[in-house]
N, C-alpha and C positions, 0 to 999 in steps of 0.2 A: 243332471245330464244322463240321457240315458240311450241304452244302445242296443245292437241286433249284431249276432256273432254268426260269421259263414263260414262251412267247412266243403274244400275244392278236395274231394276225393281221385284224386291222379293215379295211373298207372305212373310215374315218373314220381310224383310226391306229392305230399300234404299241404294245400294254403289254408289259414285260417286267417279271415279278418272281420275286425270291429267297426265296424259303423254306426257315426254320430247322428242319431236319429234326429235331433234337432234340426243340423244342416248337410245332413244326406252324405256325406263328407266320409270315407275310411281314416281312422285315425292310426289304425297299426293292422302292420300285416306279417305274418312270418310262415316260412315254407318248411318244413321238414321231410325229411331229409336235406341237409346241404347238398351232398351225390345222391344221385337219381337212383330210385330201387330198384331192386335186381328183379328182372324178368325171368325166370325160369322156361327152359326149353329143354324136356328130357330127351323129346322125339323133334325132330325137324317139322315146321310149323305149328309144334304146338307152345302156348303161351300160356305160362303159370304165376298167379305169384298167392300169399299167402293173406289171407282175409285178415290173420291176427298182427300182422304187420301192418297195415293200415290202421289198426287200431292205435298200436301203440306210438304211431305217427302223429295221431291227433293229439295224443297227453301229449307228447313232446310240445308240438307247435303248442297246443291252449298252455302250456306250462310257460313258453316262453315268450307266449305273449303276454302273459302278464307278469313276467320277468321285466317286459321291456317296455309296457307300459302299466302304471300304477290304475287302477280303476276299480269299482266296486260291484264285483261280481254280480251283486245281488240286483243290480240297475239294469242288466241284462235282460230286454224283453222277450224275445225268442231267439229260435237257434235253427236256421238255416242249410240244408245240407245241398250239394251237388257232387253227380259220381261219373261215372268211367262206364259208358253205356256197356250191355248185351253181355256183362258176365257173369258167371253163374257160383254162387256160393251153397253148399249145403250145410243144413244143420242138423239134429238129431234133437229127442225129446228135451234134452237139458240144454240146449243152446250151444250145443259144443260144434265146433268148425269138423267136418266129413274128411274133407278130402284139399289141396289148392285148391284155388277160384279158377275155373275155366276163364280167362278174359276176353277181350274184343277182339283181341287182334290172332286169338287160337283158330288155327283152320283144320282143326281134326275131326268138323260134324259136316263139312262142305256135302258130302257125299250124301249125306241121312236128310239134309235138305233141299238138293236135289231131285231125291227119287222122290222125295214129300209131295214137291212139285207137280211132277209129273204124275204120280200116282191118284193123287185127289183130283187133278186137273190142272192146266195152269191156269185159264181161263176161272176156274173156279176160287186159286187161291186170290187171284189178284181182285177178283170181283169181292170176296169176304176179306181179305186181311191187307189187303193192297200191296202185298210184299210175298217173292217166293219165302217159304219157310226156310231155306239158305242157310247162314252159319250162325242164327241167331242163338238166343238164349234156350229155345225149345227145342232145337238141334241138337244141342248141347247137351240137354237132358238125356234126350235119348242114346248120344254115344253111351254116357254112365252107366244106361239100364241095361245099352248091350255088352257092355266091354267089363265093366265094376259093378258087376248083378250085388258081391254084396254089401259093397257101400252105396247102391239103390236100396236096398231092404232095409235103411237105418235113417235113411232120409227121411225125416217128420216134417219140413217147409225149406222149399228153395228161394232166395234170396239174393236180388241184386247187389253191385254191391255198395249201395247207397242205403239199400233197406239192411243190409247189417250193421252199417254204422249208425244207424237210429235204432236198432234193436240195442245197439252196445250201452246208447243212448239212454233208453227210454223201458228197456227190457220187451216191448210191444214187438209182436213177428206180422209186420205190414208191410203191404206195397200200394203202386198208385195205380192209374187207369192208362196212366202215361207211359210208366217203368210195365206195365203187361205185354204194349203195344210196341214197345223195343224190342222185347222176348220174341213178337210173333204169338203171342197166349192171347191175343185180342182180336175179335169178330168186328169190324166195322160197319158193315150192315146192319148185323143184330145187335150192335153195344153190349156185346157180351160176352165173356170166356170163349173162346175158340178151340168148343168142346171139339171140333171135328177132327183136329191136328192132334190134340191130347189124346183122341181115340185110335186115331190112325198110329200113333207114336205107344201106346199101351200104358200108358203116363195119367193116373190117377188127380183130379184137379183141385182134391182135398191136398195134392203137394202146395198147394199156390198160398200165399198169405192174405189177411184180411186187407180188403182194399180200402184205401184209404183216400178223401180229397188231396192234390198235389196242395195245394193252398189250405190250409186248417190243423188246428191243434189237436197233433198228431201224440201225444202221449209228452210226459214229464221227466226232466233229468231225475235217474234214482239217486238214492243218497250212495250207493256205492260208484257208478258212475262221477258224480261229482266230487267223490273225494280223491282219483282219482285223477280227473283233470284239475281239481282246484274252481269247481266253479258250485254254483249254490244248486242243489237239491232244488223240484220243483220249479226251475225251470222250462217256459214250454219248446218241446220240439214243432214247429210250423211250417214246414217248406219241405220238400225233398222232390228233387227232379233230374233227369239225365243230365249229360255234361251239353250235350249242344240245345237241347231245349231252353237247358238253362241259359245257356251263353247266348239267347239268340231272347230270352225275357231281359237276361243284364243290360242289354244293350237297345231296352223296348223295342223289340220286334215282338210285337202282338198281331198284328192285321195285314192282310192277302197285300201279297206284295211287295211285302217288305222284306230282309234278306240279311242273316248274317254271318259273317264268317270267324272263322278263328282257327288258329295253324298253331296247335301242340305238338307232341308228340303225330297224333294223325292232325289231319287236314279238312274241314270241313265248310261246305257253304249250304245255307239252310233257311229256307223260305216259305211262307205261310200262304197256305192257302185252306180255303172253304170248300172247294170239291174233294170228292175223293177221286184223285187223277192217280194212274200209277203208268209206269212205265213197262213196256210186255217184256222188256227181260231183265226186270229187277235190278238194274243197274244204278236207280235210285230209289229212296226208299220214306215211306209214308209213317208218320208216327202221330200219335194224338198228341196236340200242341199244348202247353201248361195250361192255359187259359178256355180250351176247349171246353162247352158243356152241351147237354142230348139238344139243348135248343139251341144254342148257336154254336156249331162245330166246330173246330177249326185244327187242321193237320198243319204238322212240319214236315216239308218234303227234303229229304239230306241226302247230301253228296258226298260220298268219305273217301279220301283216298290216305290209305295205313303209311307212305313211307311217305312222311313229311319230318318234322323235328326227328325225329330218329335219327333220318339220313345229316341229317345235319349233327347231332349229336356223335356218331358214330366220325363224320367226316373231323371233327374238331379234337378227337382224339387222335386220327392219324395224322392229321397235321402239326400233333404234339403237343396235346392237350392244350391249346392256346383261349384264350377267350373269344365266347361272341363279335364282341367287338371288335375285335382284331381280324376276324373271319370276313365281318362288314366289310372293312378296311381292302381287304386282300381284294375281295370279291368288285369293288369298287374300280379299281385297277386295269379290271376286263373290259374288253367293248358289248355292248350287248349282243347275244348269242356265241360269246366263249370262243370267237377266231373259228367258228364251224365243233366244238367240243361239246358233245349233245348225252345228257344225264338222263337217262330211264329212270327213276325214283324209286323201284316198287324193290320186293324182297322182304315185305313185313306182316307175309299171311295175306291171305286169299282178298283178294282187290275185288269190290262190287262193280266199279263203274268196267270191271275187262271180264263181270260175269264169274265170277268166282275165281278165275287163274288165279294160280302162283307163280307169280313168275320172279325170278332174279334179278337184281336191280344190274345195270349195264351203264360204261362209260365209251361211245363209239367217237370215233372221227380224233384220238390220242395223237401228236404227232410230237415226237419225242427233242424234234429240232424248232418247235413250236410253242407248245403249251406247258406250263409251269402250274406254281400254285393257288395264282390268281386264277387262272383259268380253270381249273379242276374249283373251286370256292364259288363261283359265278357261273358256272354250269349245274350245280348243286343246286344253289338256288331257282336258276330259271327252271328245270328240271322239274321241282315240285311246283312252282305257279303253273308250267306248261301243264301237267298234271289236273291240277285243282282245275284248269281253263278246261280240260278235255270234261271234263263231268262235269261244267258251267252247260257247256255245249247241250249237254244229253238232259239237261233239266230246263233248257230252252226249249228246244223240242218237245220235252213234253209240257209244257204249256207254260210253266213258270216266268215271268218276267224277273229278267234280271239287268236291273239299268243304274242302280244305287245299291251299295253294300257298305254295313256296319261293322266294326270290328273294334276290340280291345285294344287297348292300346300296351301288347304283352305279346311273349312266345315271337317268330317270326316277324311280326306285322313291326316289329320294332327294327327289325332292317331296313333303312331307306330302298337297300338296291330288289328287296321283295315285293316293298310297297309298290315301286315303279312298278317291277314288268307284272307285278298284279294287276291294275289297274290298266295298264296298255296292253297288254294280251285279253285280259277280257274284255275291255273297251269300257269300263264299268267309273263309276265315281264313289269314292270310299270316305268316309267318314271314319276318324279315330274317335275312340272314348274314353272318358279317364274313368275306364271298369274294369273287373274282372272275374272271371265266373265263383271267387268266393263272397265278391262284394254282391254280385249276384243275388247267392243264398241268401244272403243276409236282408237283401233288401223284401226278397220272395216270405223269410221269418214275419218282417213286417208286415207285409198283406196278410198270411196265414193267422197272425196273433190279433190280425183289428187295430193295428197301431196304424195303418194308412188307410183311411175309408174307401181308398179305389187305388189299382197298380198304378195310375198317372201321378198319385202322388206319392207312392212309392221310391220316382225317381227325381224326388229333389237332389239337388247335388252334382249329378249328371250330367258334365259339359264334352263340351267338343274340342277335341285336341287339336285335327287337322283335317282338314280338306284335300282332300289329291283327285286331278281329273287328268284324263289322259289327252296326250297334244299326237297331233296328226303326225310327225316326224319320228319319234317314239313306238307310236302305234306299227307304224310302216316296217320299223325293225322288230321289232319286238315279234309280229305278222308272222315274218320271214323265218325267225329262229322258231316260232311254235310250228310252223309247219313244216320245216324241216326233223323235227320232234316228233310230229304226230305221224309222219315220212317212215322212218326209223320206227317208231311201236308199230304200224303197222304191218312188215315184216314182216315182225315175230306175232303179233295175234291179229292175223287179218280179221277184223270188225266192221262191220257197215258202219257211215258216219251217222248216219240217221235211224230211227226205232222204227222195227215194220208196222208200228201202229202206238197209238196214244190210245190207254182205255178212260173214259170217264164215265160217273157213276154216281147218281144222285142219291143222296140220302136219304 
């Protein structure tokens, strides 16, 4: 028997799991930390956390996964990784960690991305990188260079932080074509470094690591690395991909059209397509898709909105640390649309789909002889699908069809009363799946290593949990409470509902 090990590198925590190559099958999974890791915020909007705690998150999990399940390391065909898109780790000659990771959710480059914009062109960025340069990974860079000139002078290669935990790995300072194009470091036109932004930004592109296929045996477990997690030396590393790239391979979405979602910590829905489409105000954003290559192209177009699981994470502590479950519970209780009690979601760093705002998350329509704690649990929720729907919207528009949506069956989608007003706010039909973006990695190891001749049969194993379509009665409320939602955000940041223009652009 032999298997393929995947590592879910989280802002929240560590999954690692094993899959039974023979029948596609995870046989053990375990998350580390039990509580969710600490987010560092010295300055308001910014978000830190500590590269070498991730690390030590992995030993923990690979430790106790084969604590809890008996198995022979050595059978282990590859090793799979998936990470926590757009944040930036530095290193120095000897491999040593700079500074925190700047993470996804940090809005302290908003500004530097902005004027990028504008200064190169918009017209021009979106034609070359199909994305403002905004608060991405190359933004990020350049705060460092203006603010921490001299932990810029010590930086020898910046790294995602997915390519640090295969450095941890495998000792190798790599990235992919896919993790560039997360960064904004990626020309789409010319399939190449996106020397123009690196120039405009003063940003040397010998910082960049060797690029690497997403799919291919990307270097070997060291002997110290391995004694370290307890697994065998020469091991190969084979996979590494963002977190919704990845989650949107777990769940075969490979081809134009097809659509997936997944509700962690943030929130995303993300759909393939073959043009390079962008939208003129980068409200959604274009990434090279795992599967892409210069002859058959193919981007993921993603919609992120930051206050999803958090708001809920956050809400589950002031209701007094209760469980999940019991939240469902509460939440189930409410009629849909919360008795009129309308949740803004946002409050977790710069929102792409509202154009880079910060804005403060809001609870309006309170009525203290009214609304309890079912209602406050059930406005929380619709709150974040209302959300997710509004950047459905804006990636309809731009050309995206969205009529069937994939998802894990994990995080969120595991609330009945989420699944609902997901699928009858967007009008959409959702398929569950018994995946999840470690099983992912793991399976992505096996295409990388040659253990699956083709990604289709990568997903032996792969079933369908549930089915949910939305009824016309449902829909009608559901309607009513998004647009009284969408009523209320716009308010506070009047936005046109539609894009002054859809750009598309042949390769």
């Amino acid at each position: 028997m032999k298997y393929l090990l995947g590592y879910d590198i989280g802002s929240s925590s560590i999954k690692a799991s094993l899959l039974n190559i023979a029948t596609g099958r995870c046989v053990a999974s375990v998350t580390s930390p039990k509580k969710e890791m600490e987010i560092t915020a010295l300055q308001p909007d910014w978000a830190e956390q500590r590269p070498e705690r991730w690390w030590q998150e992995v030993v923990n999990a690979t430790l106790q996964l084969r604590a809890d399940h008996d198995f022979d390391t050595a059978l282990i065909a590859g090793i799979g990784i998936t990470y926590q898109m757009h944040g930036l780790v530095l290193v120095d000659k000897d491999g040593e960690v700079l500074r925190p990771a700047i993470i996804w959710c940090d809005s302290r480059a908003v500004d530097y991305g902005n004027q990028a914009f504008q200064d190169l062109g918009q017209q021009y960025c979106l034609d070359n990188f199909l994305n403002s340069p905004g608060n991405f990974t190359a933004s990020k860079l350049k705060w460092v260079r203006e603010n921490e000139p001299a932990i810029y002078e010590r930086i020898h290669k910046i790294q995602l932080p997915g390519d640090y935990i295969a450095f941890k790995l495998t000792g190798q300072l790599q990235t992919t074509v896919s993790g560039l194009s997360e960064g904004v470091f990626w020309n789409f036109k010319q399939q190449a470094i996106a020397q123009e932004l690196l120039d405009y930004y003063g940003i040397s592109s010998a910082l960049l690591p060797e690029v690497v296929d997403t799919f291919s045996v990307q270097g070997q477990l060291t002997p110290e690395a391995a004694r370290e997690l307890g697994l065998t030396a020469g091991t190969p590393i084979s996979y590494r991909a963002g977190d919704q790239p990845n989650n949107a391979f777990s769940l075969n979405v490979l081809q134009a059209g097809e659509i997936a979602a997944t509700a962690g910590t943030s929130g995303v829905v993300y759909g393939i397509n073959e043009t390079m489409t962008s939208d003129s105000r980068s409200r959604v954003n274009s990434f090279v898709h795992v599967n892409s290559t210069p002859e058959q192209p193919k981007n993921g177009v993603l919609m992120c909105m930051n206050g999803t699981g958090i708001l809920n994470s956050w809400l589950r502590k002031v209701l007094g640390d209760i469980s999940y479950e019991d939240m469902n519970q509460l939440a189930a209780q409410a009629p849909v649309g919360s008795d009129g009690l309308t949740f803004l979601p946002f409050g977790n760093g710069a929102e792409r789909i509202l154009e880079n705002r910060q804005l403060e998350a809001e609870l309006r329509g309170l009525n203290f002889n009214q609304h309890g704690r079912v209602h406050v649990a059930r406005a929380a929720q619709e709150g974040i699908v209302f959300a997710l729907n509004y950047g459905v919207d804006i990636m309809r528009q731009s050309g995206v069809q969205v009529r069937k949506v994939r998802a894990g069956n994990a995080n969120m989608f595991l609330s009945p009363i989420f699944r609902e007003a997901f699928v009858n706010s967007a009008g959409v039909e959702l398929e569950l799946l018994n995946t999840d973006a470690a099983q992912g990695a793991a399976r992505g190891a096996g295409v990388g290593a040659g253990i699956y001749a083709s990604t289709n049969e990568a997903f032996n194993g792969l079933e369908r949990i549930l089915t949910l379509e939305p009824t016309a009665e449902l829909q009608e409320q559901y309607q009513a409470a998004y647009t009284r939602w969408q009523s209320i955000l716009n308010q506070i940041v009047p936005l046109p509902t539609t894009p002054r223009h859809v750009i598309q652009h042949a390769f």
